[in-house]
N, C-alpha and C positions, 0 to 999 in steps of 0.2 A: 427444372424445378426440384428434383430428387436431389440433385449435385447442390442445391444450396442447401434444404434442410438437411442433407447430412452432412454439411461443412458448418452449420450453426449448432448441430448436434455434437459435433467432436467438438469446436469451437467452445463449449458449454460446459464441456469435461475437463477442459486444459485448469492447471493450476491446483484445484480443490485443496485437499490441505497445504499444499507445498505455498501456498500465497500468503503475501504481508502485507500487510496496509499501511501509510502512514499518516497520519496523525498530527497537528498541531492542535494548541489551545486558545482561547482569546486571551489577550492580552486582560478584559476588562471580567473576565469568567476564566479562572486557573482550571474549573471543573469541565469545562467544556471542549470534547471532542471531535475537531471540523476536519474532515475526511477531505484529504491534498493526494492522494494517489495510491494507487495500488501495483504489488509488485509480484505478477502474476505468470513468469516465462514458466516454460516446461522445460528450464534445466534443474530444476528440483530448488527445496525449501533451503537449503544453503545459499545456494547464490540469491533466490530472492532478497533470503534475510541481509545479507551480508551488501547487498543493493540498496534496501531499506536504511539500513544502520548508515552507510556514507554520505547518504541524503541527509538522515537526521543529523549526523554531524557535523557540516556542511552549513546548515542551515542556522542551527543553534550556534556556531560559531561566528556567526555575523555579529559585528561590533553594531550595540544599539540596539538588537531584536526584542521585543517585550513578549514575543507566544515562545512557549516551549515548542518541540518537536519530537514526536516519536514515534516509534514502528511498535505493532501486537501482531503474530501470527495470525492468521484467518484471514476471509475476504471481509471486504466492507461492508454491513447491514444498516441500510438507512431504517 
């Protein structure tokens, strides 16, 4: 029982600032923010970011897509 809460407790500490989120909008709401994944390793805030941005690019590169896509530093706050 100790091996889980201190594996949920490190588990819990991974990421913090080094994490990106990303983001698309509705198509039918340019305003609105719908939380599609978070990018949260513990090789630090470079490779997250740099994980996030490919995705976004990726994404908003699809022929026909009507949501933007994109990554903010931070975890996701519902």
């Amino acid at each position: 029982m100790i091996a889980i809460v201190v594996t949920a407790l490190a588990l819990a500490g991974c990421g913090g600032d080094d994490s990106y989120t990303f983001y698309r909008n509705s198509p039918l709401d340019a305003a609105m923010r719908i939380h599609i994944a978070s990018f949260d390793s513990g090789e630090g805030a470079a490779y997250n970011q740099e994980n996030c941005q490919v995705a976004a690019e990726l994404f908003n590169a699809q022929p026909g897509v009507a949501s933007r896509f994109w990554c903010e530093k931070g975890r996701f706050q519902p």
